[in-house]
N, C-alpha and C positions, 0 to 999 in steps of 0.2 A: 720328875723333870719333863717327860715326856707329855704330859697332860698340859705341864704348863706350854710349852712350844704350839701343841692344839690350839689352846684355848687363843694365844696370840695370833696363829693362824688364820684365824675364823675370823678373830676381831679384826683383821689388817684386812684379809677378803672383802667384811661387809663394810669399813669406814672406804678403803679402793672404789667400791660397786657404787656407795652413798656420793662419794664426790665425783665422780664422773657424772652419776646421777643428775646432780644438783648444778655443777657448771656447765651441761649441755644441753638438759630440758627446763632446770628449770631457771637458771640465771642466764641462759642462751651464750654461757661466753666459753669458751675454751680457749686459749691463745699457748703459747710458750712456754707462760708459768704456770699453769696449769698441767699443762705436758710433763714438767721437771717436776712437777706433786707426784705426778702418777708413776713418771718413772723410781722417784724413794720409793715408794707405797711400793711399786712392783718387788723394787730392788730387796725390801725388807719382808714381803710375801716371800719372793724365794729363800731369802735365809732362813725365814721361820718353818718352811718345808724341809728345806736340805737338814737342819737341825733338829727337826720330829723325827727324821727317817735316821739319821745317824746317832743321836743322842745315847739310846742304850747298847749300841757296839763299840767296837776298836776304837775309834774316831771321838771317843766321848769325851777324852782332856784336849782335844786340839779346838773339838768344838764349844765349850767352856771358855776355852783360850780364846777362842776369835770374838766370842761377847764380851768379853771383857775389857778385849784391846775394844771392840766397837763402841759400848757402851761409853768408857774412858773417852774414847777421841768424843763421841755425840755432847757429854756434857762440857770437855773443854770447849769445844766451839760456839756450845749454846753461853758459856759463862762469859768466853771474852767478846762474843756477837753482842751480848747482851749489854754488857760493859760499854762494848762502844756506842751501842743505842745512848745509852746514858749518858756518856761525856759527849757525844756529837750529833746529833740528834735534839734540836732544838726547836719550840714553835716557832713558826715564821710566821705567822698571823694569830690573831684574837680570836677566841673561841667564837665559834659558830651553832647554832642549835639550828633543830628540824623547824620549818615551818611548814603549815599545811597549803597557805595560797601560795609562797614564793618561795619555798623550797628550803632556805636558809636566811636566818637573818641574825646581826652581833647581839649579843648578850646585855640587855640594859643596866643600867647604874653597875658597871665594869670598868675594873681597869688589868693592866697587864704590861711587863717590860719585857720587850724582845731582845734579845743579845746575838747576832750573829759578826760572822768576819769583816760584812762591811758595815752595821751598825749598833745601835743602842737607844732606845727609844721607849718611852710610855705611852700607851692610847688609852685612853679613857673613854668611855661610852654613856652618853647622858640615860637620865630615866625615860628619853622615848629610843632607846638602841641607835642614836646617831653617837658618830664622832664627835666629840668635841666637850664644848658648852651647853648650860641645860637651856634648850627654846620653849619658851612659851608656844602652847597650844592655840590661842586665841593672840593676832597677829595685831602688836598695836598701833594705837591711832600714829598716822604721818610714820609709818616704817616701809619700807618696799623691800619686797623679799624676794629673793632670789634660790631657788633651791638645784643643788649642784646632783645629779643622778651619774651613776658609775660604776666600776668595780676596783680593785683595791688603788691604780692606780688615782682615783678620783679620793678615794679613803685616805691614800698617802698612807701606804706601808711602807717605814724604812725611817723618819723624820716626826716629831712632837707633832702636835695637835696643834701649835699653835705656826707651825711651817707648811701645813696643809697648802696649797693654793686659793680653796676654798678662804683660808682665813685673812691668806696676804690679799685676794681680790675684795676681801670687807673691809679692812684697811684703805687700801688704796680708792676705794669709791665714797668712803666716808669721807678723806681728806679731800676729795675731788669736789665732795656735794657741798663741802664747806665754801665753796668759791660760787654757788648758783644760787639764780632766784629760784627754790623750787619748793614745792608744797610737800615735799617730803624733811624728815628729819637727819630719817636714818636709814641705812641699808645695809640690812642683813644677807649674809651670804649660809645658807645653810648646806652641808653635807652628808650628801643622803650616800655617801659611794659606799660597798657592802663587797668585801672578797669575793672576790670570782662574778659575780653579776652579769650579765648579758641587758639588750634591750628588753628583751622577755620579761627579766624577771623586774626591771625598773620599773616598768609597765604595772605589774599587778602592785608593785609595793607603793607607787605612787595612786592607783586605785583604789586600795585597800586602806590607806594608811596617811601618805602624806601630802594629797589632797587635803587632809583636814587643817595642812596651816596653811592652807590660803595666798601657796607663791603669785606675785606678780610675774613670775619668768619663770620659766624651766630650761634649765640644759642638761643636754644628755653627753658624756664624755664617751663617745665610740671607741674603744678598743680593739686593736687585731687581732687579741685574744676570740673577741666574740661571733667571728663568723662562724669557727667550727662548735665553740661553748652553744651557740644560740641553737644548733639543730640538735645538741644531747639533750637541752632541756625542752626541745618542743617534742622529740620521743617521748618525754615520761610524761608529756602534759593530760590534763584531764581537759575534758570536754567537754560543753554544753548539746542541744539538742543540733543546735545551729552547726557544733561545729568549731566553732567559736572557745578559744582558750582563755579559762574561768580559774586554773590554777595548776602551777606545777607543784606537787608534796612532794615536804621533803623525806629524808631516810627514816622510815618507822624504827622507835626505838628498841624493835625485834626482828633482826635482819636475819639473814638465812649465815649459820656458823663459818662456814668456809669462807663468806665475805669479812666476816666479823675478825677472823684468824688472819685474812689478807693486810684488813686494816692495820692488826694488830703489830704483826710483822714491820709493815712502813713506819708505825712510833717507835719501835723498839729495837730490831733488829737491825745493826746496821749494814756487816757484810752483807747479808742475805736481801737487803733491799737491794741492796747495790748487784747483786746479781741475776736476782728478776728482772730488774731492769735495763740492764746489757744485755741478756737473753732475749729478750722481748723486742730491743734496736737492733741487735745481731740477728734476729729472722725478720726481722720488715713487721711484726706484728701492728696492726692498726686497730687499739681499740678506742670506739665514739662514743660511747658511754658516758655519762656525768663522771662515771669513778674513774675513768680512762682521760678526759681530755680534760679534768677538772681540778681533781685533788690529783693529778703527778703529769709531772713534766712531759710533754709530749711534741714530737716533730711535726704533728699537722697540725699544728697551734700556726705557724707561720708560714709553712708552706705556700699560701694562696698571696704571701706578700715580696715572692722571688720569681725570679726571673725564669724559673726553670719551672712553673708550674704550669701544668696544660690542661689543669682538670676545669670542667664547666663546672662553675660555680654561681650559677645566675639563682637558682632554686635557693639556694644558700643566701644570696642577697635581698633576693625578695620577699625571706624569710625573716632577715633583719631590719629589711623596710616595713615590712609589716610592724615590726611591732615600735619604729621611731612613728611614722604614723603616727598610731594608738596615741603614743604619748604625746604628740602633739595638737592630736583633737581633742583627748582629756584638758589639755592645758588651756586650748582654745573655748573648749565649753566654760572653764572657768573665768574666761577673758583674761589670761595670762597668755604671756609672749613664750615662744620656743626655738631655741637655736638646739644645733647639731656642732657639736665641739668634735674635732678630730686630730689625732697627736700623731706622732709616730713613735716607736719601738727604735735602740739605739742604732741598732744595725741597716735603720735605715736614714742615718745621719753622719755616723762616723766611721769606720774600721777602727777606731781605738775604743772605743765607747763599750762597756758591759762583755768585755773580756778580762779570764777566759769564759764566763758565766755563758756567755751567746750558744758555746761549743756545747750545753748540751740538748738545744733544740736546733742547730743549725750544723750544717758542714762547713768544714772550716774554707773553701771555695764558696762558699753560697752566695750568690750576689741579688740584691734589695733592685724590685722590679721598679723601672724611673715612673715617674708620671703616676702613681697608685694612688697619692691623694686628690690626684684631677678625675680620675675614675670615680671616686667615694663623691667628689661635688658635684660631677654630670647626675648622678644618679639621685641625689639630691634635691639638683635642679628642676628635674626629670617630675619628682612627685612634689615640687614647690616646699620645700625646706632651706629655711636660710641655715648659712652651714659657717662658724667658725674655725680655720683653718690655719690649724699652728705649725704645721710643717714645713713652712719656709723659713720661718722663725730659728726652728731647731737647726734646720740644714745649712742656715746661714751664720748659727753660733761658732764665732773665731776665738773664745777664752779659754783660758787653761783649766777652768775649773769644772770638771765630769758631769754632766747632766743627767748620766744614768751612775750604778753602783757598776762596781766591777764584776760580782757573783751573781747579785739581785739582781731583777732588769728594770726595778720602777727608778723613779728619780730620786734624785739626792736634794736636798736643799735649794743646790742651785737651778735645778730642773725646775723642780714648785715656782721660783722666783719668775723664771725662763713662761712658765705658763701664764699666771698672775698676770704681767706684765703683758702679755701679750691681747691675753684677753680684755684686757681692762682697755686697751690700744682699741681693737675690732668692736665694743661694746658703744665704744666713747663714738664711735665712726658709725653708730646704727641707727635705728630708730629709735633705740633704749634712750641717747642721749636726751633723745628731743623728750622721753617722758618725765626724767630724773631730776635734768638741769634744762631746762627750756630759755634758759637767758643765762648770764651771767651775772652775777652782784653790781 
């Protein structure tokens, strides 16, 4: 018995040694939950000490006795942690795979039904990985197409494919074009929006990808997710000689273990998620990482859109111009048109709006900084982007019925309707009108 305690010893030592190892030279992270690995590991290093030195004296049925209560209590909590992963523990998005230029892109010819507390839905992913309907590749005669760029809020996580915005603004511009003299027939509204996405990553996918159907327009849907998402993914990005960003890749399908065990933990584990993750707001930790500010809920996701924030964020900004920009001289090269779509987040519309859900990236005082969307248009203005602007829209919604979810923070149906609607208003009032419908019947 005493051999066996060794043997465990040695092995607790060199997995301890490995993972310190591993999450401060070679993953660069250590934060909190890292901290509470090492302190088990430690804690189980010294039981497996104190237990080699006392095993064959006096002490040898008490110390028997204490792995056994140990071992006992380890496997209940792993069977009912695990349990609850199971029954509570749901996907909240459509699978995702690695890409090499844009890091992540949906799963083609897919489908999937989400179940949480505040919805129930199916997404379907055509054979080129868009939402929706299958679009032809080659764009036909008398169509004008519109292709919608975004991240899930653009995807329409939460509501059917066919309640997307994307889909109620093809509707509503079809019935529209029915009333004009115009050389088109029909208009397509395409949705290119992809969970979690930044400008960045629209940029290469619309480079790489869906430039080849030939939009008439491009809009980019801006989110306030994306200022701090856009500087994780311009760290991992890859380089040209210039300088110049050719591609962010995404997670190789042979990651380093200890991130693999972290993943693992978040699908499965429920307590034990739930308490990385209090640990980790219980010390301030701040990690900007893709796997920090992307796949888990994070307080500097909204921070830069309250009232209490003092950090210079201009580098951050010009990082996101940069890459609206790009996408709109891509667009330009093609002789398509580009707007800058910008929404707002519930909390900066209502205090009743995406509670208690707001509470786990916000304090429950936190107040929504005024004027943030005259900020996003000066700056717009600034590098010559015409900029669609829904936040008055939202802020002026007086109906009963929720525009965001109460846990989720994307829109409900009626939010989609809310966008649609509004857009279809600011489109009809541009210069798009004059290309669409240039006269009336």
């Amino acid at each position: 018995m005493r051999k066996v305690f060794f043997i465990l010893l040695v092995l607790t030592t060199l997995v301890t040694g490995w993972f310190v190892y591993v999450r401060m030279l070679v993953l660069k992270t250590f934060g909190p939950s890292s901290m509470l690995a090492v302190v088990v590991l430690g804690g189980a290093l010294i039981a497996f000490a104190v237990s080699y030195v006392l095993i064959d004296g006096k002490q040898r049925e008490k110390v028997l006795g204490f792995w056994m209560v140990t071992l006992s209590t380890v496997i209940t909590y792993l069977i009912v942690d695990i349990s609850l992963g199971a029954m509570l523990i749901k996907p909240l998005s459509p699978t995702l795979i690695p890409d090499e230029v844009r890091h992540h892109k949906l799963v083609p010819d897919a489908s999937a039904k989400f179940e949480q507390e505040d919805f129930s839905y199916i997404q379907r992913n055509n054979s080129l990985g868009l939402r929706g309907e299958e679009v032809d590749l080659e764009k036909e005669e008398g169509s004008y197409r519109i292709l919608m760029l975004g991240d899930s809020f653009t995807m329409g996580k939460g509501v059917e494919d066919d309640e997307t915005f994307s889909v109620l603004l093809q509707h509503s511009l079809n019935e529209h074009l029915q009333d004009c003299a115009s050389d088109f027939t029909r208009i397509e509204v395409i949705n290119g929006g992809v969970d979690s996405y930044t400008p960045l990553l629209s940029y290469l996918y619309l480079d790489s990808t869906l430039i080849d159907l030939d939009p008439d327009m491009v809009v980019l849907n801006l989110d306030n997710s994306d200022l701090v998402q856009e500087s994780a993914y311009r760290g991992e990005a890859r380089r040209d000689q210039r300088g110049a960003i050719v591609a962010v890749p995404g997670e190789p399908a042979k990651t380093h273990l200890s991130a693999r065990i972290r993943t693992w933990i978040d699908g499965n584990m429920y307590i034990t998620r739930l308490v990385l993750f209090y640990v980790n707001n219980w010390l301030g930790y701040t990690d900007l990482s893709v796997r920090g500010v992307v796949t888990r809920a994070h307080a500097e996701l909204l921070a830069h859109t309250l009232e209490s924030d003092t950090t210079d964020r201009s580098a951050q900004w010009n990082d996101i111009f940069d890459s609206i920009s790009m996408i709109r001289d891509l667009a330009r090269e093609r002789s398509a048109g580009f707007y800058l779509s910008i929404y707002p987040w519930a909390h900066q519309v209502s205090p009743s709006e995406w509670v208690p859900g707001r509470f786990v990236f916000l304090a429950e005082d936190a107040v929504a900084k005024k004027g943030y969307d005259q900020t996003i248009v000066q700056m717009a203005m600034k590098r010559k982007i015409d900029t669609l602007n829904f936040y008055p829209a939202f802020q002026s919604y007086d109906r009963e019925e929720a525009l965001y979810f109460d846990n989720d923070m994307h829109f409900t149906t009626r939010g989609h309707e809310l966008m649609a609607t509004e857009m279809i208003n600011q489109l009809l009032n541009s210069d798009v009108a004059k290309e669409i419908c240039p006269a009336p019947k």
